[in-house]
N, C-alpha and C positions, 0 to 999 in steps of 0.2 A: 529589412535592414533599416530602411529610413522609417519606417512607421517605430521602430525600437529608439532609433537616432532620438525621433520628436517626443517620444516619452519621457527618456531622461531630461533631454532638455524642459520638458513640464514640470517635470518632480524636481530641477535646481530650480526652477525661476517659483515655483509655489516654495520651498524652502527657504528661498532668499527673500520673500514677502513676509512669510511667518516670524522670520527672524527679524526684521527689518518691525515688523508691528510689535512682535515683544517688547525690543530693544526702545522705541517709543512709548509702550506700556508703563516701562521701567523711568525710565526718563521722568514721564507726567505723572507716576507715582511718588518718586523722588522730590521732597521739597530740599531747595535751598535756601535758606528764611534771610542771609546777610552773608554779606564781604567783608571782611576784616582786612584792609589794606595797612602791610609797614611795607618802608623803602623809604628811597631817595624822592627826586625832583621827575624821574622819567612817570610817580603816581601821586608825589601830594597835587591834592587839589583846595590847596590855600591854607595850608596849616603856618607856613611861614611866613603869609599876611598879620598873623596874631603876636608872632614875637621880632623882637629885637633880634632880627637878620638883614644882612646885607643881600642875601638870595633871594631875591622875591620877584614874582612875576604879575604885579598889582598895576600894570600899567601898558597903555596900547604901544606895541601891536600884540603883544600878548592876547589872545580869547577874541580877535579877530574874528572867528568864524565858530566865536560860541553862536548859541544860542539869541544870545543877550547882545551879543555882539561888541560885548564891555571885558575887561580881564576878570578874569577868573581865580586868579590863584595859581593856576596851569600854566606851565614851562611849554606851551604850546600855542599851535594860534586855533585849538579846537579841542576836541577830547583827547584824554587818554586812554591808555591800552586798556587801564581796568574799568574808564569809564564803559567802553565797547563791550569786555568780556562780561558786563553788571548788566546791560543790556540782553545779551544770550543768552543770560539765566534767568533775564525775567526782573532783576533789583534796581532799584533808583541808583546813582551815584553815590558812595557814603561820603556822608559829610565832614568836613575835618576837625580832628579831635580838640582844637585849639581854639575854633569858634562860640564864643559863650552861648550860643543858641543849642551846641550840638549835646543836648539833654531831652529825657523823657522820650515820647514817643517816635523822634527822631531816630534814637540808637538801635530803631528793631530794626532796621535793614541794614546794619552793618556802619561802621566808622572808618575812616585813614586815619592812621599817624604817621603816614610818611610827609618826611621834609626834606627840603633841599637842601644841599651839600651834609647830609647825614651819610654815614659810615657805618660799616662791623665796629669798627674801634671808634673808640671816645673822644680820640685826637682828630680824627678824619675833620677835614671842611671848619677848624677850629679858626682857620683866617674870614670867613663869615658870619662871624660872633655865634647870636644863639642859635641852634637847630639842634631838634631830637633824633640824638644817636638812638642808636639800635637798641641799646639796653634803656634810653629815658623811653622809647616806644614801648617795649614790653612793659613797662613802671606807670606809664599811660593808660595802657588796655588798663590793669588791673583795676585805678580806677573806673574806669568805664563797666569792669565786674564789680565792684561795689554797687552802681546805679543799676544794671540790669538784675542783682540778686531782690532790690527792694521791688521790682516789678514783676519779678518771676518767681514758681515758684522753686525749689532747689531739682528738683526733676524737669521742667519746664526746660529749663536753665541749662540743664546739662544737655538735654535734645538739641536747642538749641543750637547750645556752641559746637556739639559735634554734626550737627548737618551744616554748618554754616563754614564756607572755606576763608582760610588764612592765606591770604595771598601778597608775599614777599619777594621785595626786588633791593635786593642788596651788591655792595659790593664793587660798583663802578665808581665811586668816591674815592674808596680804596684806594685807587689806583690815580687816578687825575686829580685828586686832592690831597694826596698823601703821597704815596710812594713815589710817582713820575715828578714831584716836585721838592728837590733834595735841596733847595737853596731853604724852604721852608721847614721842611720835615727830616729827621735823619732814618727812616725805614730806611730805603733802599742803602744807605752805609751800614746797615743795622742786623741787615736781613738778605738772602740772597733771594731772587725769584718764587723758585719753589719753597722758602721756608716763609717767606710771607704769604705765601696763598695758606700752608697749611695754619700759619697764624689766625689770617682771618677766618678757616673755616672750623678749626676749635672754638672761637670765638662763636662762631653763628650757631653750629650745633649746639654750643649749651642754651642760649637760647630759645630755637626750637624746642629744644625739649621743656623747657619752661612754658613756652608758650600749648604742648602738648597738654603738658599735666597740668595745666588751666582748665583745660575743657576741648581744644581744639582735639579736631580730627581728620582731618581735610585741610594738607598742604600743597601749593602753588608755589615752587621754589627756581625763583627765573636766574640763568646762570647770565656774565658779565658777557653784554655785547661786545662786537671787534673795534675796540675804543679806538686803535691804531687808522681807522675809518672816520672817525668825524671829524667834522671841521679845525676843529681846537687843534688837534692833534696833526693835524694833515698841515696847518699853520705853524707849528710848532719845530715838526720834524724835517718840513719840507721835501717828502717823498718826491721822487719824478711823477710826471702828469698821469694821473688814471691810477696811480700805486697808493696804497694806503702805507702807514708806518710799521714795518716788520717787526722789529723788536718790541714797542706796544704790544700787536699783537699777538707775539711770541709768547710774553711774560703770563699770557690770561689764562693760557692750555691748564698748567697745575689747578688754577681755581677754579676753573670750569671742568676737569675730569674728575678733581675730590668733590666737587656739590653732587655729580651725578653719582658717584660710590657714593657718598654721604646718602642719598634718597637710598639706596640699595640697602645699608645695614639700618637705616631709620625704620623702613618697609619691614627689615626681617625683626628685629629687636622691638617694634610694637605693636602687634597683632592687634586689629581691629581699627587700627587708625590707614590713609591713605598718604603717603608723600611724593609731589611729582615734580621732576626735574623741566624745565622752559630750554631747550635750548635756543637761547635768545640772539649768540654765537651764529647760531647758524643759518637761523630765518636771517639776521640783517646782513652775512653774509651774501646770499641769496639774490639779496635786493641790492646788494653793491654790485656782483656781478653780473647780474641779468636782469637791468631795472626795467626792459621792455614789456617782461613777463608780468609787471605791477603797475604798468602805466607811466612810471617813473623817467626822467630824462635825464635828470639833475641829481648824481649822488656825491658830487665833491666838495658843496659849500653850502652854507645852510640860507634860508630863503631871507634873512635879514642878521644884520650885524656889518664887522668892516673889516677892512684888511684882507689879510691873504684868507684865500678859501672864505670869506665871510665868518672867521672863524678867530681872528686874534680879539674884538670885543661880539660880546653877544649884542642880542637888541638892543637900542638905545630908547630909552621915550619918546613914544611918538615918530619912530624910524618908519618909512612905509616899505611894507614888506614889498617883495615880489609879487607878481599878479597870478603866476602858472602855481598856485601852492597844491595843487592835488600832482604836480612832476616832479616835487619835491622829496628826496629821503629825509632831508635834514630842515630842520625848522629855525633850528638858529646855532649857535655854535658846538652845541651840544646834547640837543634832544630831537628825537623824529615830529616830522610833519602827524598833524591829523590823519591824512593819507596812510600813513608807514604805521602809525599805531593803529590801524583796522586789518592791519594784512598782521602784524603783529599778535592782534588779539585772536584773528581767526584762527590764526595756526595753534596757536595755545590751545583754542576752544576744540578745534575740533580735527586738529591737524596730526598725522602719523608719529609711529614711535620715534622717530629721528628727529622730530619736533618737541613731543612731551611725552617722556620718559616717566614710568611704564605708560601710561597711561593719558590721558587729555584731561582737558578738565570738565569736558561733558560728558565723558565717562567716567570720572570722579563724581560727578552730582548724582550720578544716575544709579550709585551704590546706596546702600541703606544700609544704617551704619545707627 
């Protein structure tokens, strides 16, 4: 009976190797040649230094604990989620699409066009003068496919763009630059909760699908954090101590349950391509309620700015952050610590379905396609 016991137990533990070494076969088989970065401010990495915006993170303490240890571009005092997730696959940072350098042999690992206070809608974040909305980003790439057809060939091209992931963060603009701001904007007189979420993500799905019938094949589609959680908002709303703002994050449910149906008919309706839902929701959830589990100590204000929660102005020039920035969720009024975006990125990369939906994005790369 226990000599039969120790058998089976051989034949799972030789099975679960065999699988375990395919599954790495497949992987290291699998090239991912580039990232294709759109979104907001939580991914540009300096697009908004090149234009006439008031959003710009070109100045210390911002990139504090780059590399460089100068700013970067980066709404952070270090990398971002995609700089991390570019990392796991092996790719440099891409560079942003607005820098006159980011030509030629630069663009083979992939470009950002994400910028700060950019939106699904064209009005979003329009009180920060210029930034590329969602629809000037897709009008971007194409450019960018003008320059890679004169160095590839049309088959090259098309491999390419379908091994290489599109990885999009949209949609929290939306919300704190548009809708939650009625003194500015008339959505929310305009629109109820749920008919602006489904606003925006009409809007986005046509997109995608443009961005599909480009050449993409491999999507990263991160749904809206629990905005009712950051600083800005927590300053705004004035929740009791330790409570984030309910109706905030009440209104996000519709836009984060249609992005995840949205991946589901995207999935069925274009066979041979990948689309995979971030619940972005629920990881920073996670870390709001159980920051011990990440190191974290501090999830109610962000490690520099002023005011209540550190969160009524962000950064200021030359503000000196906090010293504990690895206990930090929040980085400044409105975006995660370096810290928070590597627990962010892991989970993406390589984190359960309740994380990324169907699928992660390191089993995304590890399709061939």
């Amino acid at each position: 009976m226990v000599a039969d016991c120790d058998r089976r137990v051989s034949v799972m533990l030789l099975m679960l190797i065999l699988r375990c070494s395919i599954s790495e076969l497949v992987v290291e088989a699998s090239e991912v040649p580039a990232v294709f970065v759109f979104g907001d401010s939580i991914v540009d990495t300096g697009n908004n230094n090149f234009i006439n915006s008031i959003a710009k993170a070109n100045y210390y303490p911002y990139g504090c604990d780059s590399v460089s240890g100068f700013p970067t571009g980066r709404f952070c005092n270090g990398k971002t989620v995609v700089d991390f997730v570019g990392e796991m696959l092996g790719i440099p940072a891409p560079p942003p699409f607005a820098d006159p350098a980011t030509t030629g042999d630069r663009l083979s690992g992939g470009v950002s066009y994400a910028s700060a206070a950019s939106g699904i809608l064209d009005d979003t974040g329009k009180h920060y003068l210029e930034r590329f909305t969602l629809s000037q980003q897709v009008v971007n790439f194409e450019a960018t496919l003008d320059q890679l057809r004169i160095m590839m060939t049309p088959e090259d091209l098309t491999k390419f763009l379908a091994k290489s992931v599109a990885f999009m963060v949209f949609g929290s603009n939306d919300y704190i630059n548009n809708y939650l701001m009625p003194s500015m904007y008339p959505s929310s007189y305009q629109y109820t909760p749920p008919d602006f979420a489904n606003l925006l993500l009409d809007h986005y799905a046509r997109q995608i699908v443009a961005l599909h019938s480009a050449g993409f094949r491999k999507f990263y589609l991160a749904g809206v954090p629990p905005l009712g959680c950051i600083p800005s908002q927590l300053a705004i709303g004035q929740p009791p101590e330790g409570k984030c703002v309910d109706y905030v994050n009440q209104i996000l449910g519709t836009f984060n349950e249609g992005l995840r149906s949205l991946v589901i008919s995207l999935n069925r309706d274009h066979p041979g391509a990948v689309f995979v839902y971030g619940n972005i929701y629920g990881i920073v959830a996670d870390m709001v309620n159980n920051p011990r589990t990440y190191g974290l100590s501090v999830v109610n204000r962000g490690c520099c700015g002023s005011g209540r929660n550190q969160g009524q102005l962000t950064c200021m020039p030359f503000q000196p952050p906090c010293f504990n920035r690895k206990s930090h969720l929040f980085w400044d009024a409105y975006h995660p610590t370096e810290a928070a975006n590597y627990v962010i990125a892991q989970r993406a990369y390589s984190g359960p379905p309740s994380d990324c939906f169907p699928i992660n994005i390191q089993q995304m790369a590890a399709i061939e396609i």
